[in-house]
Structures are given as C-alpha cells and as structure tokens.
N, C-alpha and C positions, 0 to 999 in steps of 0.2 A: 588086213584088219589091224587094229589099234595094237600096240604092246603094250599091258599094263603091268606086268612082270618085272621086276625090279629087286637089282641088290639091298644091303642094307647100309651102304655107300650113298644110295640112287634113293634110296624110302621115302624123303617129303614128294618124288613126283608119282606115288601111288594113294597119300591121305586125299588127297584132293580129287581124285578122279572121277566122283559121282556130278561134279559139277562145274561150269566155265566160271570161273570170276573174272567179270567182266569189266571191273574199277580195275583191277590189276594190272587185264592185258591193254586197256585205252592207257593207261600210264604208263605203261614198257612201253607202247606205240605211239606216246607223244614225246617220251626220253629218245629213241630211238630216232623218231624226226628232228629231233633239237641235237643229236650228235649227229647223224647224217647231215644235218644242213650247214652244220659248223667246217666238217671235214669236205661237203663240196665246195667249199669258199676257195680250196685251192688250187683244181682245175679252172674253176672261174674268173682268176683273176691273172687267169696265165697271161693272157693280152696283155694287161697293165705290166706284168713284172718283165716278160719280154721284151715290150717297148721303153720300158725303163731304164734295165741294167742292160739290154742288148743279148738278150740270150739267144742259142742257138735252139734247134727244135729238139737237137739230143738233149742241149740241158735243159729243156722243158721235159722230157722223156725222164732225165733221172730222179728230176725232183718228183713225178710221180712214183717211179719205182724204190726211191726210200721211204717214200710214205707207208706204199701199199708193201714193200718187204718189211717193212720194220712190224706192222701189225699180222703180217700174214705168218711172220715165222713164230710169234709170240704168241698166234691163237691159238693152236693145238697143244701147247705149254698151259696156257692159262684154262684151259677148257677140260684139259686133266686133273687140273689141281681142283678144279670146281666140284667135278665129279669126286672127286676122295673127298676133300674138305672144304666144303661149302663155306664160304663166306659172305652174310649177308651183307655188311657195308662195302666189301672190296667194288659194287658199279661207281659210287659217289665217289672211291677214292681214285678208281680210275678216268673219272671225267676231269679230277682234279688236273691230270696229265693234258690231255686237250686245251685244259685253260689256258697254263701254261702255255703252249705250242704257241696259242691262238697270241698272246699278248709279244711273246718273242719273235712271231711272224708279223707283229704290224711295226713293229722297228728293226728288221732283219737287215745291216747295210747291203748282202752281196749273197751270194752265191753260196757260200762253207754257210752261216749261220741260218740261212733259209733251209737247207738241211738238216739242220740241227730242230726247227719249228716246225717243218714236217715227220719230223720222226718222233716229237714228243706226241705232237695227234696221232700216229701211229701205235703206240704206244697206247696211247688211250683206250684206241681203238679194241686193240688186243685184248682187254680185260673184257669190254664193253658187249662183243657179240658175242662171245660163247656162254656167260654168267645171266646174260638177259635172255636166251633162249631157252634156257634151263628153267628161268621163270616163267617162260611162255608156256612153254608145257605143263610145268607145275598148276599155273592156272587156266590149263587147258579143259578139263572135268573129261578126255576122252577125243574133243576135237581139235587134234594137232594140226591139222590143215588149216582150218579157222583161225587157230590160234599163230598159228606160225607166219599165216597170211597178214592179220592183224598186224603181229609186231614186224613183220618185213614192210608193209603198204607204210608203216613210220619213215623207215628209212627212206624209202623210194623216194615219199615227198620232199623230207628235207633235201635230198639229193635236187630233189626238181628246183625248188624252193632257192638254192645257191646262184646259178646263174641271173636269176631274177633281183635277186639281192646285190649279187655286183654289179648289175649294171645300172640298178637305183641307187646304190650309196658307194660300194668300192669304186667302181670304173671315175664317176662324179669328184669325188671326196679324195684318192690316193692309199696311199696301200698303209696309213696310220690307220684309217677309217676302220681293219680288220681288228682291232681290238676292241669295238663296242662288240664286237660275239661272242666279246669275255662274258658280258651280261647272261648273253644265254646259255652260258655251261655253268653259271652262278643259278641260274633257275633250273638247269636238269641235276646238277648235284640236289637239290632241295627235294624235286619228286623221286631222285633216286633213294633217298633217304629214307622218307617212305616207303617206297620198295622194299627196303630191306627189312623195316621195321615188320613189314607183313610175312617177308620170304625168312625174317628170324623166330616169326611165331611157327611156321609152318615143319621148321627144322626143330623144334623143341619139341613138336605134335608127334614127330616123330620117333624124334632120342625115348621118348615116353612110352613105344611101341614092344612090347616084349617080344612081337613074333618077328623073323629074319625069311623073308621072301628070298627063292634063291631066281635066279634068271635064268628063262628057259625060250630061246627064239622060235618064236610060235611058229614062224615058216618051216621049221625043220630043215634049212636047205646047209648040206655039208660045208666047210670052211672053205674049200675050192670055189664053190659058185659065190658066196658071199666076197671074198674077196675079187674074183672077176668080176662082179656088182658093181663093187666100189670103184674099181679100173672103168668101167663105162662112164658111173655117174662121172668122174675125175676127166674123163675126156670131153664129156656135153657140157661140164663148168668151161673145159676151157674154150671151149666152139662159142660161147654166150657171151665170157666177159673179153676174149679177143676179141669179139666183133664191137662189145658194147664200149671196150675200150677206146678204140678206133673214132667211135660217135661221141662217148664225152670227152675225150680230150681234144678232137679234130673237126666235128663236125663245124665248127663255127669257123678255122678256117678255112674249110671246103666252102661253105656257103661266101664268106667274103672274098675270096680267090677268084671260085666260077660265076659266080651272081654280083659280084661289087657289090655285098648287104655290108651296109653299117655296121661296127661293134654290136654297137646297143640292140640291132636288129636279129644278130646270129644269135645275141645272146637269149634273144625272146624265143628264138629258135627250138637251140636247146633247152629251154624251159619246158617247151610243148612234146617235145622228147620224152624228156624227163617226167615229166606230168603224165603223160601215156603210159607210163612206166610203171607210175605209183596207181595206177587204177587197174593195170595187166595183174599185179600182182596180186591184189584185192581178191579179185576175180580165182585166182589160181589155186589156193589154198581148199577154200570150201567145195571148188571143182573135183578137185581131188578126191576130197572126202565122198564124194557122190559117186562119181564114173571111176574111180582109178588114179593115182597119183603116175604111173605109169603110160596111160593115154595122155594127160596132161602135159605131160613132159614129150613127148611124142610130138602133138601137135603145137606145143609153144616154141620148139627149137626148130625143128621141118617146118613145119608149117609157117616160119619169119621168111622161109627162103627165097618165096618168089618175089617177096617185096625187097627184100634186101638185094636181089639181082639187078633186080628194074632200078633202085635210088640212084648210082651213079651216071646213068646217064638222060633222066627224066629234068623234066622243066624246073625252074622254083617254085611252081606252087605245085607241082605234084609232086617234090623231092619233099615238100613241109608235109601233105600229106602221108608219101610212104611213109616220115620218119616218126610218126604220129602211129600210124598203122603197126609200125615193127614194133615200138617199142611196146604196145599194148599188147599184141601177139609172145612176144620174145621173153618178154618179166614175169611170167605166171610160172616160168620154168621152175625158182631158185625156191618157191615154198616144198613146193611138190618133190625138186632132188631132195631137201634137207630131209622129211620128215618121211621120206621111205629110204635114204640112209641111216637113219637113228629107228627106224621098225626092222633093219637089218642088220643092227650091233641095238638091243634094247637094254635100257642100263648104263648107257655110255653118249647121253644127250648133248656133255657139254662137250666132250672130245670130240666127236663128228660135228659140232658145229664149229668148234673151232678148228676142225682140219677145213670144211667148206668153206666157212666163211674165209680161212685164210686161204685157199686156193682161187678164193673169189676176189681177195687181195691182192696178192700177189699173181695171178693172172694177170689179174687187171692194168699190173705195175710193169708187167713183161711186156704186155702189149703194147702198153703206152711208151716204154723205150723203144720196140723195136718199131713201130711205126712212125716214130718219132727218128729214128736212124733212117730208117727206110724214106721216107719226106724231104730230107737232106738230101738224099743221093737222087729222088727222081722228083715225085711230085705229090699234093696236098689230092689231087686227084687220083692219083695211081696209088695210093694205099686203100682208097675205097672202091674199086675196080677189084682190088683183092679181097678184102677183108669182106666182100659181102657173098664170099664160095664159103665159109666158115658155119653157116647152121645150116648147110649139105649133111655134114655132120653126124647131124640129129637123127637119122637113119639106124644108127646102131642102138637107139633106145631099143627098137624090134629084138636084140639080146637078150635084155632084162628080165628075170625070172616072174613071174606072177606072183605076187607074196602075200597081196590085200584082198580080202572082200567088201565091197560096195557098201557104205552105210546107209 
C-alpha cells in the first residue's frame, strides 16, 4: 500500500497527497522527454562519430560508460541532498549542464574532449532524475505508480525520439548539427522553471506546518529483509539494463551486420525499440497500482525471456517484431522497481531514486563497455546470443516480500 508517512525533511510529499496534479506531472514528463531525447543523441550518433574519428567498439563502450558513470555516481549524492534540502530551482540549473555538454559535443575535435561532453550531460543528468521524482510523487495525490509511470513514459520517449532524430538531421547534416538541441535544453530550463516556481510554493506550505510527522514503514518488515529487498531489486536492474544496454547501443549494428540494413534503416529500427519502450512503461506504473507492483515486475523481466531468446536467431522481420514485443514487455519493470523501493525506505524518495536511477546508469554504462570489449574480441552477433540469457533472471522477483495492498 501507498506510504504516506514522512519526515519533516520529506513534509512537501505529504501536503499534497489528497490529490494528483496533473499540470505538474505532464510537465515533469515532457522535461523529462526533452532531457532523455537530448542524452540519447549520443548513442545515436555513434555511427557518425565512429566513421569519422575511426573509433574502436571499446571506445564506443567508454564513451558510454563516462556518460552513464558520471551521472550514475552523482545521483545518489544529488538525491540525498534533495531529501534534506530541497531545492526548487537546482532541475533548470542542472539542465543548464546538458547545454553545455550538448554545444561542446557538436565541436568535440577527438576522442579526450568528446569525454569531457558526455560527462557534462552526465552531470546534468545526475541532478535531473532524482529532484524530478521527488516532484513526481509530491504531485502524485497517493498514485505513485501513475505518477511515476507518467514522468518515466517522458523519458522513454525522448529516448525513442534520438535515434529518429539522427538519422533526419545528425546522420544528414554532421556532428555540428548536435548543437541545435542546445535549443531544446533552452526550452526544458523555461518549463523547469516553472516547476520549481510550483515545487517552491509547496516547500513553503510546508515550512508553515507546525506538526513533524515521524516515519514509520508501514510494511513492518525488519532491516534484514528490507535490505535483502533492495539486493533483489539491484539485481533485476541489472538483468534489464545489461540486456537493454546490449539493444541500444548494438542493436543497429546487429541488424546492419546480419541483415545489410542501411544506417538510416537500423536507425528506424531502434526507434520502434524504443517507442515500445515508452508505451511498456505507460502501461507499468498504473498496473501496479491495481495487481501489485511486484507481479509487475515479475512478469515485465520473466516474462521478456522467451522473446529475447528467440531475437538472435529469427528472420528481419520477425527480429523488428521481437524487438517491438521486448521492449514493451521489459520497460514496465523500472516504474514498478522504483516506487516499491521508495514504499520500502518511505521518507527517502530522492535517495532511492537516485541510487536506481544511478544503477540504471551505470549499469547501462557497464554493459555498453563490456559488450563493446566483448564485440571486438568475437562478434556484433555473439553478444546477442548472450545478453538475451539475462531476464532468466527475473525469477528471483518470487523473493520479494509482499509489502502492498491492491488499490
């Protein structure tokens, strides 16, 4: 069931709880698509910058892995400081970081300073997911799966949204082209602005509050089993973005490798990926809130398996289909893990999103180097041969303690 129990640390996400604001969460969820779609410009353009500078597939691997490390270790940092001390403008000043990245990534000469432009979007990032989720919930009125679905289905699409984008204007145009998305971090600082204007009234509603609510986890379940909770959920993260890793940074050369698809075609590819991805997760949040965030989680990670068995050695049109199928099955996971790890530490919204979100970074970042090591040594096919034994997994969700009741 919901936690509505809260420090006085934690107090703006208890004034709010009689009701969803739903201006809010569409605005965290179109900020949240306009920085996802900025940040997947750089596995999307990996083609271009590969056949440009001549990179290898490891240094395609690490330029993921400073992106995704640079945010992943910063978001459990940034997601504490949010929970003690809220700050309403710090999302607009951290998209300010992204900008940045985005304009020094479209003049990047080499290899060192391309590093240096993924790690400022990293960076960005870091502030961005664990401070925006803390508003999700704040304007959640009670429906954290909804809510949480909401502002994650943002992400998903921008995510989907990049591929598509490079291969109309980056792939076309050269890797100058990535600084018009300076434009769109110049329009999510403006809605983020608002944001805060809202998420600064809501902190003052509070400060105004005489009574100090203490925190009391409604599940009653000892520190042992909470903590072995979080060892499970930390395992199904990394079973989802190992494999999903594997798909957006490789899927497009699997399909040009095995199939001789065009750039421009792979890239349409992972679009439909990606787009299955942003409508799995739609779907995932409010699921939850009805059957269980625990069966959800269940059957989004298991239940990818049989498709993810069958893509590597299925035809092209029924490998565009599986990868259409997984990714709508596989994405419903990450609403459902977050928002029954934050009902199993309540009180502490921005920290557990920003350990998740950063393990869902850095995962990601691990994956994408070692599969990218792994590439080098044998083949663009034999890493998808493996990576798709990975939501076998999902089996151990059957651990999970019962915590919720059905809404």
């Amino acid at each position: 069931m919901p936690m509505n129990t809260t420090p006085a640390s934690a107090q703006p996400l208890r004034i709010t709880a009689s009701r969803t604001v739903y201006p809010i969460l569409l605005m965290v969820c179109a900020t949240h698509l306009l920085n996802d779609m900025m940040q997947s410009v750089i596995p999307a353009v990996y083609l271009l910058l590969k056949e440009k500078f001549g990179f290898t597939f490891a240094q395609i691997g690490i330029i993921t892995l400073v992106f995704q490390m640079t945010s992943s270790l910063l978001q459990p940092v940034a997601g504490m400081m949010a929970d003690r001390h809220p700050r309403p403008y710090s999302l607009a000043v951290g998209m300010c970081f992204t900008l940045a990245g985005l304009l020094a990534l479209s003049i990047a000469p080499g290899f060192s300073l391309i590093l240096v432009s993924v790690g400022l979007i990293g960076c960005g990032s870091s502030v961005f997911h664990p401070e925006s989720s803390r508003v999700a919930q704040l304007a959640s009125g009670g429906r954290k799966g909804l809510a949480q679905s909401i502002f994650q289905v943002g992400g998903n699409a921008g995510s989907a949204m990049g591929p598509l984008l490079a291969a109309l204007i980056v792939i076309p145009f050269g890797q100058a082209s990535i600084g018009w998305f300076a434009l769109t971090a110049l329009l999510a600082i403006f809605i983020l602005i608002r944001i805060g204007n809202w998420y600064k009234r809501q902190l003052a509603a509070a400060a105004r509050k005489s009574a100090v609510t203490t925190t009391v986890a409604a599940h009653g379940l000892p520190k042992r089993k909470v903590r072995a909770a979080l060892v499970i959920l930390g395992v199904l993260v990394f079973s989802k973005y190992f494999y999903i890793a594997s798909m957006t940074n490789y899927f497009t050369f699997f399909l040009m490798d095995k199939f001789s698809m065009s750039v421009q075609g792979a890239q349409y590819c992972l679009f439909a990926f990606l787009a299955a991805s942003a409508a799995g997760t739609l779907i995932g949040g409010p699921l939850g809130d009805r059957i269980g965030r625990k069966y959800v989680i269940w059957g989004s990670i298991l239940g990818a398996a049989p498709f993810t068995l069958l893509l590597p050695y299925a035809g092209l049109s029924a490998t565009i289909v599986l990868a259409v199928i997984i990714g709508l099955v596989i994405s419903s996971a990450f609403s459902a893990i977050l928002v029954y790890a934050t009902d199993l530490m309540p009180g502490k919204v921005g920290m557990i999103a920003g350990v998740f979100f950063g393990l869902m970074f850095g995962l990601g970042g691990l994956g994408s180097a070692f599969f990218g090591w792994l590439a080098d040594r044998t083949s663009i096919e034999f890493i998808f041969q493996i990576s798709t034994l990975l939501p076998l997994l999902g089996i151990i969700t059957g651990f999970l303690p019962n915590i919720e009741t059905r809404l």
